[in-house]
C-alpha angles and dihedrals in degrees: 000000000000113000125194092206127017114185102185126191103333126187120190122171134187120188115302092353140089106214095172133014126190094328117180115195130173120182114194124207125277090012131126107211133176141238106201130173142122116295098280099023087119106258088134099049096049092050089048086057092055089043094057091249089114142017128231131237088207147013135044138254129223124186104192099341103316137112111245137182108211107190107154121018081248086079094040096058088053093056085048096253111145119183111199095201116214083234102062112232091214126138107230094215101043117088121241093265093044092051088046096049098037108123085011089060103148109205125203104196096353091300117107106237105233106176090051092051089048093055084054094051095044091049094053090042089057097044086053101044090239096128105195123162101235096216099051115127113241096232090055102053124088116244092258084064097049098057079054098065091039084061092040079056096052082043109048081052095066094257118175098167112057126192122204125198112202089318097185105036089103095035128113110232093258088052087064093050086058091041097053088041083050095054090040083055090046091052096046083064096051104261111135113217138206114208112197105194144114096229107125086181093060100045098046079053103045119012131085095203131012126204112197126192128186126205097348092309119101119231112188150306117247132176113246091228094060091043137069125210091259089056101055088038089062085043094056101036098029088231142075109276123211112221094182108068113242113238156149120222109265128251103213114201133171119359119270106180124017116184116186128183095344120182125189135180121215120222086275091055092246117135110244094166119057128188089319119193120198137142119185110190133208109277107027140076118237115192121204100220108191144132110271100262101035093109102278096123101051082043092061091039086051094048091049102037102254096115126031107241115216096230145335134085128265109189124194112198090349091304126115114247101154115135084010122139113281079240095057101049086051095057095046076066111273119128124192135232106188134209098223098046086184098053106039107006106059149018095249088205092040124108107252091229077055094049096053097058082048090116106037105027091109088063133074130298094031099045125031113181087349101304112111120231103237087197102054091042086056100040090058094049094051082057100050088038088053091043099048098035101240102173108213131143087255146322089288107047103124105265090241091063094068125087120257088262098043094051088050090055098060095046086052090055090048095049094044100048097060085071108234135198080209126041115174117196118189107183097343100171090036110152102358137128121244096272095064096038090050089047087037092055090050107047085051089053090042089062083044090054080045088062094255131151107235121189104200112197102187133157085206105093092195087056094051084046093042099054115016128101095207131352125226107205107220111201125180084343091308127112087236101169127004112202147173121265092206093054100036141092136224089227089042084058097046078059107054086039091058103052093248100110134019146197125187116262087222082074091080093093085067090070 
């Protein structure tokens, strides 16, 4: 069998830590194959390894047959080797073609040619049905369009063998859809591609072979066709795995959050909500189904005191806390799970035993006149880290050294255990395998049992369905339907998400 690229029993250790021990990969031509495992089992490290980014202990690499030392991703660009990050390594300012060409810059006179450089951007993004305009500005362009450039840049550097890191963990869902058709497209013209993701749902969509490791080990390589999604999930976890959330019907009592007539601008000073009703009551889930863009996210930042909202009221416990600090909202009983857990959730260069006292260090018994007690601080995040299963080296590894489910978990275990009336969750479950959504649902469920209001701002339509009590439709920043999970469609939702049908919101008493 010839193999374009063999990766055969690779070791790669950090302090303290095994990331991959003793991984054998082989990727054939023309395949998509997957690289499947829990957040932290060690997918991104060993195609680091194969990218350059980091040298093995062990093992040894082959690109079509041969021997090679990768030591730097130079090298591996010149042997055709692209790696598309899940952070994107784009420069904001810098248009499309400038961010493509930049370290492969070809100058005429000492000038870069740019308008050479743009026709041959614009040429590769055609062939591959990519479809980006070359002298967009970074800044302007969605974050579909950005991984599109990250691909246009693998590819304008000859690239055969592509690499993709959780491709899809920021995407819409329409996004995906583009993104599966672009890699079909890729493979029709003889490129080979690695997917590293936990999406059981993509690979069995897209992939000819999947190789799953669990907890730096690898397991095993099996072909799609001959696997079904609860099979690799027990692979990948080495467990069983529920799909179905596990819950009782919800018994709603007082009101929790009422939010009337509520208008919000968005940075450019546009309203995107617009005279919102909503009310969310103590012992039920209500998801916020909606298309990314429709007003969700300035709905969340005006909730939590992140962004000032124009008019309206949003009551907490029938008390006005609209436009006030994000501090003071905290503390009337709201915590907060954000959607972008690095941006808002976390101190990257923080310790994680640091980042979960974030919300209550001023307090006792973590501060006293102002000087934290180290001690205390540490002491409670041994505790949460124990509870809600964050492995980490230890309480201070830096928070950016742990993997995407890891880092949420921690958040989870901070927000939760201040113990809120409110607990608002955007995308909770954004980017992570089966294990941590499962643990994720049910901890959600479990502040709901615990007679808990819970807000659940999520782009997967079987999660809001899954695990809400009753879903509130959010159109061009408007409710425009509430229905019930239990008597509605996916495709029923698409629907109301899009504009195309409505229901009063009013119906909700029906429910």
């Amino acid at each position: 069998m010839d193999y374009v690229i063999e990766m055969l029993n690779i070791r790669k250790e950090f302090p303290g830590i095994v990331a991959n021990d003793n991984i054998t990969l082989q990727l054939k031509k023309g395949e998509i194959h997957a690289l499947l495992g829990e957040n932290g089992a060690g997918k991104s490290t060993l195609m680091n390894v194969l990218f350059g980014l980091y040298q093995p202990e062990k093992g040894e690499i082959r690109v079509n047959g041969q021997s090679v030392k990768i030591t730097n991703p130079t090298i591996a660009s010149e042997l055709g080797i692209g790696m598309v990050h899940q952070h994107f390594m784009l420069v904001d300012t810098f248009t499309v073609t400038e961010n493509i060409i930049l370290g492969k810059e070809t100058t005429s006179g000492g000038k870069i040619d740019l308008k050479k450089a743009e026709n041959e951007v614009k040429e590769i993004s055609e062939k591959y049905g990519l479809f980006v305009d070359p002298q967009a500005k970074i800044s302007d362009i969605s974050v579909g369009m950005q991984q599109r450039v990250e691909i246009l840049k693998t590819l304008y550097r000859g690239a055969e063998i592509l690499i993709f890191d959780e491709p899809t963990a920021v995407l819409t869902p329409q996004e995906i859809k583009e993104l599966i058709q672009i890699m079909k497209t890729l493979i029709k013209e003889g490129k080979s591609i690695v997917l590293i993701t936990h999406k059981l749902k993509e690979i069995m969509e897209v992939c000819d072979r999947v190789t799953v490791i669990r907890k730096g080990v690898g397991i095993g390589t099996v072909n799609v066709s001959e696997t079904d999604p609860n099979h690799l999930a027990s692979l990948m976890v080495g467990r069983e795995v529920t799909f179905k959330t596990d819950k009782s019907p919800g018994v709603p009592k007082k009101e929790v959050l009422e939010i009337k007539d509520l208008v919000v601008k968005d940075s450019r000073g546009f309203g995107v909500v617009n005279d919102l009703d909503l009310i969310v009551r103590a012992g039920e889930i209500v998801g916020v189904a909606g298309v990314d863009g429709n007003g969700q996210t300035e709905l969340i930042e005006s909730i939590t005191g992140l962004r000032k909202s124009e008019s309206g009221s949003i009551k907490l416990n029938g008390k006005e806390i609209r436009n006030l600090s994000p501090r003071k909202i905290t503390e009337t009983g709201v915590s907060h799970i954000p959607q972008d857990r690095h941006k808002h959730g976390l101190v990257l260069d923080f310790p994680i035993g640091e980042n979960i006292v974030l919300q209550t260090y001023y307090k006792a018994p973590f501060s006293k006149s102002g000087v934290l007690n180290f001690k205390e601080v540490y002491n409670k995040a041994r505790a949460l880290i124990k509870e809600f299963d964050v492995r980490t080296p230890s309480e201070y590894t830096l928070a950016r050294s742990l993997s995407g489910g890891n880092q949420q978990k921690a958040i989870i275990g901070r927000e939760i255990d201040r113990n809120p009336d409110l607990l608002i969750a955007a995308q909770p479950t954004r980017g992570l395998d089966v294990g941590a959504i499962e643990f994720i649902h049910k901890r959600l469920i479990e502040q709901r049992d615990n007679g808990k209001a819970v807000l659940l701002i999520s782009f997967e339509l079987d999660e809001i369905i899954n695990v809400s009590d009753r879903i509130a439709v959010i159109y061009e920043g408007e409710i425009v339907a509430i229905v019930d999970p239990k008597q509605t469609t996916e495709q029923e939702l698409g629907l109301l998400m899009a504009g195309s049908i409505r229901k009063k919101a009013g119906e909700e008493s029906n429910v």
